[in-house]
Every structure is written in structure tokens, then in C-alpha cells.
Z-matrix of the N, CA and C atoms (Angstrom, degrees):
N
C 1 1.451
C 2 1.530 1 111.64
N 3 1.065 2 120.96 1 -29.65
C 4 1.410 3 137.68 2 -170.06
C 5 1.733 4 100.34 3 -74.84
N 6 1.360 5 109.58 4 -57.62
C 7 1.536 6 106.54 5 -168.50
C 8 1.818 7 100.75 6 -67.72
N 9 1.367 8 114.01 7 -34.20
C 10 1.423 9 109.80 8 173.84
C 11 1.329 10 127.83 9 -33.26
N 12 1.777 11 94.76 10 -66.05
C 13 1.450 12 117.71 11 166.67
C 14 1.575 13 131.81 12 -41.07
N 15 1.684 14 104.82 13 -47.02
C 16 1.592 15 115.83 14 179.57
C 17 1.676 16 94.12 15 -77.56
N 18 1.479 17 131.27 16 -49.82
C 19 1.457 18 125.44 17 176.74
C 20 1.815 19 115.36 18 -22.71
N 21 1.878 20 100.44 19 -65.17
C 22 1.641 21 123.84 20 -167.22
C 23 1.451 22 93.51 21 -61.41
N 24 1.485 23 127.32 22 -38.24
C 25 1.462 24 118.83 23 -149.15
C 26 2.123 25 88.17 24 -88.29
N 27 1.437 26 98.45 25 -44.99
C 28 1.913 27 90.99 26 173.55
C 29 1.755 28 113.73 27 -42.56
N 30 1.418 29 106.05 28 -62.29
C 31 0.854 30 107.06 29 178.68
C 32 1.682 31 148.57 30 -42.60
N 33 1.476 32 89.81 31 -32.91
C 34 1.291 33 113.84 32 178.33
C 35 2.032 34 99.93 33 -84.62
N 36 0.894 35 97.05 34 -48.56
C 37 1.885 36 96.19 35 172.35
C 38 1.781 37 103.15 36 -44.12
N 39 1.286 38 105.30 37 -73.00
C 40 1.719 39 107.14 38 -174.56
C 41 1.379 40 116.41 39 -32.14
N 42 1.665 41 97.14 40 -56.67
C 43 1.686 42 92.58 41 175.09
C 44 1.510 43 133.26 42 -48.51
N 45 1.309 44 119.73 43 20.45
C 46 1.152 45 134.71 44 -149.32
C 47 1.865 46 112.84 45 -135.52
N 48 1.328 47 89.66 46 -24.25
C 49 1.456 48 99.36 47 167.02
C 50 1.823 49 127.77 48 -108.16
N 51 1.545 50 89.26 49 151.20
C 52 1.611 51 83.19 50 -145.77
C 53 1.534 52 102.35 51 -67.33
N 54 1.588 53 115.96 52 161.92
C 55 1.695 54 105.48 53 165.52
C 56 1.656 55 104.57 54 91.28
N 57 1.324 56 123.94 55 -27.09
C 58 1.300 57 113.44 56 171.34
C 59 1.682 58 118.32 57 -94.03
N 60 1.347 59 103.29 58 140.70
C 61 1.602 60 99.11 59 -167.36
C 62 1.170 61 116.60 60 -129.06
N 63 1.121 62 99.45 61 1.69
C 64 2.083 63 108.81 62 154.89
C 65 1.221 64 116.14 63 -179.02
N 66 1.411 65 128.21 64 -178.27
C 67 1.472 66 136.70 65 -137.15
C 68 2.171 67 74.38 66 -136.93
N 69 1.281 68 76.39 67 153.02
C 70 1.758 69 96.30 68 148.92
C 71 1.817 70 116.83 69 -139.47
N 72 1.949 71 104.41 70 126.86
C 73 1.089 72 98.27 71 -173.34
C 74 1.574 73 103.84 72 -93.26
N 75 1.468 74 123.59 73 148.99
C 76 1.257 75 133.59 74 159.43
C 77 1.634 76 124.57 75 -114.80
N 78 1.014 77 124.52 76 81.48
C 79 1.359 78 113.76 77 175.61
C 80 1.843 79 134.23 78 -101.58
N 81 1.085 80 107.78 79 78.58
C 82 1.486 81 133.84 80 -149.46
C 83 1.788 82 101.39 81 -44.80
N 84 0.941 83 112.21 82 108.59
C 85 1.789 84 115.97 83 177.83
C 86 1.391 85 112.72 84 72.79
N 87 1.448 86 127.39 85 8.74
C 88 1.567 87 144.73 86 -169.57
C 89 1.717 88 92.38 87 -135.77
N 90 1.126 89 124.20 88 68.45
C 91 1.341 90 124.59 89 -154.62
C 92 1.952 91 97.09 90 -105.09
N 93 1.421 92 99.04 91 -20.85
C 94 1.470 93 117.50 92 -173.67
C 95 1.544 94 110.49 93 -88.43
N 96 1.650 95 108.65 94 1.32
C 97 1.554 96 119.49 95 -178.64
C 98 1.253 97 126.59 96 -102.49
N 99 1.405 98 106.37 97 -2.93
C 100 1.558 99 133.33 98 -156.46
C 101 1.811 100 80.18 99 -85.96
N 102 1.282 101 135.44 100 -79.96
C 103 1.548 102 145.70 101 -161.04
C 104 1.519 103 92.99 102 -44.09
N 105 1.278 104 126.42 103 -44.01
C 106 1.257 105 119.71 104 -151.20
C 107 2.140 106 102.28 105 -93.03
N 108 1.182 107 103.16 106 -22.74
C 109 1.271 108 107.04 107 178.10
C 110 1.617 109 97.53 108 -96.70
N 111 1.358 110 148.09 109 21.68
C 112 1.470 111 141.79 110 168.83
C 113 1.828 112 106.43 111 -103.12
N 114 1.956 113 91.02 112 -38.72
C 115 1.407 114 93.49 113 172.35
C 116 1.909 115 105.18 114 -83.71
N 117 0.762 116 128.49 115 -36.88
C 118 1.612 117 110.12 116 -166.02
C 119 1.339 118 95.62 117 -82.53
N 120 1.416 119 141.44 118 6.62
C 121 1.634 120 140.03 119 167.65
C 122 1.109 121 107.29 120 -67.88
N 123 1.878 122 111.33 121 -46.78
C 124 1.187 123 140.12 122 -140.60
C 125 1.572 124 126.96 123 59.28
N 126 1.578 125 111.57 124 44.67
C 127 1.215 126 94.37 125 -175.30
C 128 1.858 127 119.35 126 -98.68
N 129 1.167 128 110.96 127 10.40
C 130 1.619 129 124.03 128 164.68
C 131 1.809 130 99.90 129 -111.15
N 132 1.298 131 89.30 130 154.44
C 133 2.088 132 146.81 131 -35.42
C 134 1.805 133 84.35 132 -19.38
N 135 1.232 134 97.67 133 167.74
C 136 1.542 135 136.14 134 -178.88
C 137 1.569 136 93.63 135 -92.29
N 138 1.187 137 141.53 136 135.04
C 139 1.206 138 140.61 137 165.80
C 140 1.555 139 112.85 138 -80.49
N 141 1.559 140 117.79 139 151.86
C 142 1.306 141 118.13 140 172.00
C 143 1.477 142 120.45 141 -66.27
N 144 1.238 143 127.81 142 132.70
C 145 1.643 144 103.49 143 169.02
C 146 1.611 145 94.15 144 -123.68
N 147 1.174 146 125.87 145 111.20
C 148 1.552 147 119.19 146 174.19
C 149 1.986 148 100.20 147 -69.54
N 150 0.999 149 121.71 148 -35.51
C 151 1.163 150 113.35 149 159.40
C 152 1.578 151 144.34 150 -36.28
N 153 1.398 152 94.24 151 -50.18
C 154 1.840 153 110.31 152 173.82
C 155 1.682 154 118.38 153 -72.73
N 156 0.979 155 113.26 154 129.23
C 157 1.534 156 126.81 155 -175.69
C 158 1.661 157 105.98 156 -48.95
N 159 1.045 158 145.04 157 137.45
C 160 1.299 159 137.53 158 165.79
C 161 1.346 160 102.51 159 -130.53
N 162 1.795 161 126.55 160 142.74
C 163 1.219 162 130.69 161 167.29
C 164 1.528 163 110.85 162 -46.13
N 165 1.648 164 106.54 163 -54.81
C 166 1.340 165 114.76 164 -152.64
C 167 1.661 166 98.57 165 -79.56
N 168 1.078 167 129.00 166 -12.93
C 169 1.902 168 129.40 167 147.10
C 170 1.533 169 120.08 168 -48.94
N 171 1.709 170 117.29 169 -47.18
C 172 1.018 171 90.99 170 -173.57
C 173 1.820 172 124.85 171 -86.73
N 174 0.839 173 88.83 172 175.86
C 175 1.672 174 110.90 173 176.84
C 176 1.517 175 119.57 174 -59.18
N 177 1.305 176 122.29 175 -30.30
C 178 1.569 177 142.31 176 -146.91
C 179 1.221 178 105.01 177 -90.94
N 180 1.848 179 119.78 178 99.37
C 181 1.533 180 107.25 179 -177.76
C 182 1.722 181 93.18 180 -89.74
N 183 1.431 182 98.64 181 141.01
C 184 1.794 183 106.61 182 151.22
C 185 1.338 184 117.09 183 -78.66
N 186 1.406 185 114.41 184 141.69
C 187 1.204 186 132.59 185 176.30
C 188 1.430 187 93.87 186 -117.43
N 189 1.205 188 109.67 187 161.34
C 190 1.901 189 135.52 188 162.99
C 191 0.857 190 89.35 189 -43.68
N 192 1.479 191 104.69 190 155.31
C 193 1.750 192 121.37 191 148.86
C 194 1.552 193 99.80 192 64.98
N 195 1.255 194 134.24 193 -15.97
C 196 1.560 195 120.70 194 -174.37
C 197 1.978 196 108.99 195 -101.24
N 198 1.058 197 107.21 196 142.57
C 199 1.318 198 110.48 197 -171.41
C 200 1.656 199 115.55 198 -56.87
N 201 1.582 200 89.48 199 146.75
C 202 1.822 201 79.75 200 -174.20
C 203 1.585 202 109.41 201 -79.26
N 204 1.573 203 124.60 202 147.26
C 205 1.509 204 117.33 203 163.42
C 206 1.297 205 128.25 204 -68.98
């Protein structure tokens, strides 16, 4: 319960600095703790950022054989 708690409270700090645009959770053999620490973070809904780069924004189809961006 404890590492949960310090996890939500990290998490919630990061969100706070500029330029970062998401967290990755790991909870090693506590795999059923991950849902419950996204909601007590609060990080769903996902907020909009028209700012942040998104794949599915850009324009750029990959083809085979062509280098990835």
C-alpha cells in the first residue's frame, strides 16, 4: 500500500514538469495495481495537449523499406 501511495504521489509531481508527457507504470508481480494507481493519479481521460507531438497527428505514411522518422 505504501509503494502505491509514494508511486500516485511521484506521479502526480512529474505531471508538473514542463515537456514531460507521460509516466510509464511498472508494477513487477502487482500487475493488478497498475489500473488502480492510473485512477487514484488521475491520469484518465488523457488530457488534450494540442501542443504535444502525436504519431496519429502527423501526416507521414511509412512505407516498407523506407526509413523510420
Amino acid at each position: 500500500a505504501e509503494g502505491k501511495k509514494i508511486c500516485v504521489e511521484i506521479i502526480q509531481q512529474v505531471r508538473e514538469i514542463a515537456g514531460v508527457a507521460g509516466v510509464h507504470i511498472m508494477a513487477y508481480r502487482q500487475e493488478e495495481l497498475v489500473a488502480e494507481i492510473v485512477e487514484e493519479a488521475g491520469l484518465l481521460p488523457r488530457p488534450f495537449r494540442a501542443d504535444t507531438p502525436h504519431p496519429a497527428r502527423e501526416r507521414h505514411v511509412h512505407r516498407p523499406g523506407e526509413p523510420a522518422r
